[in-house]
C-alpha positions in Angstrom: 18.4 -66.5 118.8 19.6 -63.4 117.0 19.9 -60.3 119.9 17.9 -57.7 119.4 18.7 -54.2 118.0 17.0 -52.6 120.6 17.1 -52.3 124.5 14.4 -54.4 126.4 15.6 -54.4 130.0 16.0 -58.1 129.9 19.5 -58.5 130.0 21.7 -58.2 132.7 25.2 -57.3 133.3 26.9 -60.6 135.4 30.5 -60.2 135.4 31.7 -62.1 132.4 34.7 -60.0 130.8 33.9 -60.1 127.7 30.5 -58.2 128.7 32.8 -54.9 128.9 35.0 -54.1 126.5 38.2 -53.1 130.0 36.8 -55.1 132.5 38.5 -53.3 134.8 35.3 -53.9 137.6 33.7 -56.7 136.0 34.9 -58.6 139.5 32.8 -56.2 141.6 29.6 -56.8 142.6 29.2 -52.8 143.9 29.9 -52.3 140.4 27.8 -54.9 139.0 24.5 -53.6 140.6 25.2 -50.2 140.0 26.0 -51.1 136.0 22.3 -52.6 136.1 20.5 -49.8 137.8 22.2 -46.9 135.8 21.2 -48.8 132.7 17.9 -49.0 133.5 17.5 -45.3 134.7 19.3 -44.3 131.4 17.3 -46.1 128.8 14.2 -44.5 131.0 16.1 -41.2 130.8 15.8 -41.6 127.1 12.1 -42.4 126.6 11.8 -46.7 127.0 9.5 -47.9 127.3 7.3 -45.6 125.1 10.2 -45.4 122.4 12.4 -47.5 121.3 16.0 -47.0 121.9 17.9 -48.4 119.4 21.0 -49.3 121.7 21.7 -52.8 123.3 22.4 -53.8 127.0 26.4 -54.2 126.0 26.3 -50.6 125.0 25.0 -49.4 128.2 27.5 -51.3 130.0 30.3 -50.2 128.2 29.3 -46.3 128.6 28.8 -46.9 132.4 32.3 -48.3 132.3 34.0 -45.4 130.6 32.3 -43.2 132.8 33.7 -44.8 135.7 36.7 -44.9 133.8 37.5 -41.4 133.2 35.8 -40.5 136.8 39.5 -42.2 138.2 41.2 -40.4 135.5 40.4 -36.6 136.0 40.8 -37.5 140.1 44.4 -39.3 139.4 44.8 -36.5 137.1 44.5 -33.8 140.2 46.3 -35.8 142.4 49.6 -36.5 140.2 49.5 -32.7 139.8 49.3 -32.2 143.4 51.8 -34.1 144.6 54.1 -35.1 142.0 56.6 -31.8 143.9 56.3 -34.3 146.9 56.6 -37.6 145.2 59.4 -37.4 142.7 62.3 -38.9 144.3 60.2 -41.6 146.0 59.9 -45.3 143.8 58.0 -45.9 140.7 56.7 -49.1 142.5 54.7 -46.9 144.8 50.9 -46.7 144.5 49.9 -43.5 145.7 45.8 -44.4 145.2 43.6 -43.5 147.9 46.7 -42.3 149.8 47.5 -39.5 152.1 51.0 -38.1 151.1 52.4 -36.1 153.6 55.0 -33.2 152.2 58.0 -33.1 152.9 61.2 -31.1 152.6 63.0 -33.5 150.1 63.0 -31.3 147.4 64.7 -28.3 149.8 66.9 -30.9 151.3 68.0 -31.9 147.0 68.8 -28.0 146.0 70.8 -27.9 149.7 73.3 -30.7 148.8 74.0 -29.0 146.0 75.3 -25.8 148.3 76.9 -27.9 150.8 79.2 -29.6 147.9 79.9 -26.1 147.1 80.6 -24.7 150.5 82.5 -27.9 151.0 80.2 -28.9 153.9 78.2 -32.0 152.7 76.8 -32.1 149.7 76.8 -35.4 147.4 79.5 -35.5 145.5 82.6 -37.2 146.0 85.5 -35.2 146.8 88.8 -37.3 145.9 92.8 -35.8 147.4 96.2 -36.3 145.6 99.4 -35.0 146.4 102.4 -33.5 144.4 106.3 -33.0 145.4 107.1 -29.3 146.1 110.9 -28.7 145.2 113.2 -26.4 146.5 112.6 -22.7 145.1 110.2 -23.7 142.5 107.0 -22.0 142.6 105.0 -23.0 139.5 103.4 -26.0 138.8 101.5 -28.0 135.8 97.9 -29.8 137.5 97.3 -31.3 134.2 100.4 -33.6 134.4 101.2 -34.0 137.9 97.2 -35.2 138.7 96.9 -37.1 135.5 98.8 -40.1 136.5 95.7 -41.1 139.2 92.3 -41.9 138.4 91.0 -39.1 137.0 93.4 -38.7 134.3 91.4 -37.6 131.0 88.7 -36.1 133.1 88.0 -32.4 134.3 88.5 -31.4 137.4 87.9 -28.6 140.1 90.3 -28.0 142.5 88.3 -26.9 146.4 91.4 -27.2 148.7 95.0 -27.0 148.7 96.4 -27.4 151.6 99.7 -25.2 152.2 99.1 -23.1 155.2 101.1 -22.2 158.1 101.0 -24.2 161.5 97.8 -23.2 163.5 98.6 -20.4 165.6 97.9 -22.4 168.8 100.6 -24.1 168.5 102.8 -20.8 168.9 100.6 -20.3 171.6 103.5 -20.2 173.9 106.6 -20.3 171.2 110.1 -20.3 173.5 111.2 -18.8 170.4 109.2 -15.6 169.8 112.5 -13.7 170.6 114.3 -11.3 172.6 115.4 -7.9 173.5 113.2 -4.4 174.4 110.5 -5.5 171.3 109.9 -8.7 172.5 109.7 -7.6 176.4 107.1 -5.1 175.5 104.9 -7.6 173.7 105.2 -10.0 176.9 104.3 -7.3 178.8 101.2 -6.5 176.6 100.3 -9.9 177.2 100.6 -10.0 180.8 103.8 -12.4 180.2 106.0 -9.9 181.9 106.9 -12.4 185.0 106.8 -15.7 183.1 108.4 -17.9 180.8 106.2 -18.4 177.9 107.4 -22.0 177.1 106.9 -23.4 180.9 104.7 -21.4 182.4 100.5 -21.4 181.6 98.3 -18.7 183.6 94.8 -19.3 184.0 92.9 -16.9 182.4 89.1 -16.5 180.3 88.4 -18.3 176.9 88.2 -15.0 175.1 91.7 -14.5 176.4 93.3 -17.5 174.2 91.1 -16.7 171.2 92.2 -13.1 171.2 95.9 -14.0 171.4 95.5 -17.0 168.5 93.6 -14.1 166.6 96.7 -11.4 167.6 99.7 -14.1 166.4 97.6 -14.7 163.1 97.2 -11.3 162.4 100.8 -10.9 163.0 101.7 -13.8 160.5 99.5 -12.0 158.0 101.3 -8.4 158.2 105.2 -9.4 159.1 105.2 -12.7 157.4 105.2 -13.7 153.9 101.5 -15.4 154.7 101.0 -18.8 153.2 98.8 -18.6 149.9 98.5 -20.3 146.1 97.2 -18.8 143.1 95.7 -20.7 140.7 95.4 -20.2 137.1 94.7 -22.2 133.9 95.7 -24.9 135.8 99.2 -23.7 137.0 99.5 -23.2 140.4 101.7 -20.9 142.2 102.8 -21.4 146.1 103.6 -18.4 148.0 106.2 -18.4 149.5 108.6 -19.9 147.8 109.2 -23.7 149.2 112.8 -23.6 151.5 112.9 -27.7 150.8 111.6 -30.5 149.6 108.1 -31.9 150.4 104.9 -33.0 149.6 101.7 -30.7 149.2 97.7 -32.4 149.5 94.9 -31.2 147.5 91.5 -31.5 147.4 89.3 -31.4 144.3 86.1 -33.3 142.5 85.2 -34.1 138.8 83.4 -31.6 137.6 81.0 -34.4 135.3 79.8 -35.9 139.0 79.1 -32.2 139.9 77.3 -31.8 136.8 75.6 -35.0 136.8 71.8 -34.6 136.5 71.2 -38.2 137.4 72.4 -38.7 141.0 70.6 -41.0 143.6 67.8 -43.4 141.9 67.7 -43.8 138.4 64.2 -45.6 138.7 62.7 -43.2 141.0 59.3 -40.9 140.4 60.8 -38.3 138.1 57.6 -36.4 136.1 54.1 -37.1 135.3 53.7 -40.0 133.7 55.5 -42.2 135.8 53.6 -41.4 138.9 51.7 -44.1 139.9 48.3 -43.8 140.0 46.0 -46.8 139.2 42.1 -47.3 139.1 40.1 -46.9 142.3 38.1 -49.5 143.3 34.5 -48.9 142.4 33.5 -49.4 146.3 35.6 -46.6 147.5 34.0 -44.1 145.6 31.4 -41.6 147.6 28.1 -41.1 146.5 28.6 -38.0 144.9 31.3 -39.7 142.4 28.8 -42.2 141.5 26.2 -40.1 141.3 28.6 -38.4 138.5 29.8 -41.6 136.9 26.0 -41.8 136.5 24.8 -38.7 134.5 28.0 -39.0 132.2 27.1 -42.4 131.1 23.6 -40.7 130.4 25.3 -38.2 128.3 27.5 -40.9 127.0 24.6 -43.1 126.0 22.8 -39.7 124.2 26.0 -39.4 122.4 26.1 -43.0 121.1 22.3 -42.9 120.4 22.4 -39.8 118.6 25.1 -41.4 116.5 23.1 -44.7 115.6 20.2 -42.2 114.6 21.8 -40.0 112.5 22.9 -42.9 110.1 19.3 -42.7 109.1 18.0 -38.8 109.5 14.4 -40.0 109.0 12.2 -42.9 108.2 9.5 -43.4 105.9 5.8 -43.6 107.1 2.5 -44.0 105.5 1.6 -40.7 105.8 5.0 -39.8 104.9 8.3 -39.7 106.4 9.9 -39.5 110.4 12.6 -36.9 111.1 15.2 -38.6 113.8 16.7 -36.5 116.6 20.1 -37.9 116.2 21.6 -34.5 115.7 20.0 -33.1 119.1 20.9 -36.1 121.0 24.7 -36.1 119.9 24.7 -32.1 121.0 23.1 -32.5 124.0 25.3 -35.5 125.0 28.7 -33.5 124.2 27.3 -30.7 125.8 26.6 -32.6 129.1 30.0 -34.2 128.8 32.0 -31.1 128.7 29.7 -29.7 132.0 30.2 -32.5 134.1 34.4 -32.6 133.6 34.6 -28.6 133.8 32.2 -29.2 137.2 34.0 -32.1 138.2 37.4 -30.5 138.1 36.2 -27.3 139.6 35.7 -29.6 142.3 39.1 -30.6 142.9 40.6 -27.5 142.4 38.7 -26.0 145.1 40.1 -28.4 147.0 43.3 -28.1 146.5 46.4 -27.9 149.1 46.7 -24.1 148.2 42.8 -23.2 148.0 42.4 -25.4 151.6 45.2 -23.2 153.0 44.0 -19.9 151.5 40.3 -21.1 152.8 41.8 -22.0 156.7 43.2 -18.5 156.7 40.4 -16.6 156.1 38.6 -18.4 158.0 41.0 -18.0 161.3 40.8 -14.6 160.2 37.3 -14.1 160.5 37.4 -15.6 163.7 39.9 -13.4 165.5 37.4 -10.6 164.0 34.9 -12.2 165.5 36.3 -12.8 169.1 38.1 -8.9 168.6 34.2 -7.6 169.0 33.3 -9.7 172.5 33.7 -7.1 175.3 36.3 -7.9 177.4 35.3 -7.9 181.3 36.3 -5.9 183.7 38.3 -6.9 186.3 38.0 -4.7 189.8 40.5 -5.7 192.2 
């Protein structure tokens, strides 16, 4: 038997995919009840049975199914732009549906690395050390051919360290050999050192004491001493003071292409909008209100659809003459319902936004500490 061209509320959706043209909740039976009902209160919506409407049960079915359809799509939407600052980082195999995401500090904690590699501190970059032989008196040397024999030859580098400093001024502490005659007596007297031997005598004294004397013999270094310091340029680098013999010297750099590298960590990770997984609620999560919506846009879907089967023919012919269709009207008023329900819909959500929520408790604490200001306050007599 041929189907009919028009609806006649005999049909009804069971499941089969093929009814749909997704099938994305065909396995629901929420979904499959609800598909019924909102097909019968649209084709009543839209005059039957004291008109025809010239749309079959399929059609319905497949305009209740976009609705629910792009109901999960403008609420993934939201939520992808809400906490995609949170999520990227995290793994693309992660559905985030129906989830709470807590925020974190793993964005801060990103941009922070990036100032401890440059502070030396942390960071996540690898920082790699090589050595070169200082020679007697020779003060300048060539980084490009005396690091180019290890493993980063043919790549730039930074150089963060080199290490050519005087011995710590602890221990000089108590040098035996800080000299002798009226200069030196005075400066053991300064220290209270007068009565002792500085290499074999210790005298109990404060913290700040030792710090203060390390601080005194560095300043000392700095002012009497040709002070330990390099100078770096265009990748020659100059020793100060002049080496007195042979030895090695360390440094300390990093490439500058892992320092640069925009792709550290997880290559497959949640990186921008479209790979932020969001997938298709289940129909029997969603609240009343939500369905209620998925409801009235597959109305205005149906008026759409209906409007465009009438307007093939703009009017029939009658014996007393001819019948104009409303085909025009209906598509109007469809597209016009359409664009209400997303622009109220997504008003919606952005009201409840993280920011707007925040905004929302602060005023509102606000208004109660306004509130409580204006209770009088009792009186205490003692």
């Amino acid at each position: 038997m041929a189907t009919s061209s028009y609806y006649d509320g005999t049909e009804l959706f069971v499941g089969a995919y093929q009814e749909v043209p997704i099938g994305t909740y065909s396995s629901e039976i929420d979904f499959r009840n609800d598909c019924n009902n909102a097909t019968l209160w649209c084709a009543r919506r839209l005059g039957y049975p004291m008109v025809d409407i010239e749309l079959q049960s399929l059609q319905f079915w497949a305009c209740f199914e976009e609705a629910t359809l792009e109901y999960t799509a403008q609420v993934n939407r939201f939520n992808i732009r809400e906490n995609l600052l949170i999520a990227k980082g995290s793994s693309t195999g992660s559905d985030f549906s129906h989830k709470h995401l807590t925020p974190n500090l793993g964005s801060i904690i990103g941009i922070s690395k990036q100032y401890g590699t440059e502070a030396g501190v942390g960071g996540d970059v690898t920082f790699y050390s090589a050595s070169i032989d200082l020679v007697k008196d020779k003060q300048t040397y060539d980084l490009d051919s005396l690091i180019g024999i290890n493993s980063s030859a043919g790549k730039d580098i930074e150089v963060r360290r080199v290490f050519y400093e005087s011995s710590p001024a602890m221990t000089r502490f108590f040098d035996p050999h800080i000299g002798s005659g009226l200069g030196s007596q005075q400066m053991l007297n300064s220290m209270g050192w007068g009565n002792y031997s500085p290499a074999i005598n210790y005298l109990m004294m404060p913290m700040y004491d030792d710090i203060l004397r390390v601080q005194a013999i560095e300043f000392n270094d700095m002012v009497r001493k040709s002070a330990y310091s390099f100078e770096l340029v265009n990748n020659q680098l100059s020793i100060f003071p002049r080496p007195t013999a042979d030895s090695k010297l360390w440094l300390q750099y990093l490439r500058t292409e892992d320092r640069d590298n925009l792709l550290l960590g997880d290559k497959t990770a949640v990186s921008d909008y479209s790979n932020m997984q969001y997938s298709n609620f289940k129909y029997a999560n969603i609240n009343d209100p939500g369905k209620q919506w998925i409801r009235k846009y597959t109305l205005a879907l149906c008026k759409e659809l209906l409007g465009i089967v009438r307007g093939k023919y703009p009017s029939i012919p009658t014996p007393g003459g001819e019948t104009s269709l409303d085909g025009d009207t209906l598509r109007s008023e469809g597209a016009a319902e359409k664009d209400v329900l997303i622009e109220q819909l997504r008003e919606d959500l952005e009201q409840s936004s993280r920011r707007n929520m925040m905004e929302r408790n602060s005023e509102e604490a606000q208004f109660q500490q306004d509130t409580i200001n204006k209770i009088p306050l009792n009186i205490y007599i003692g």
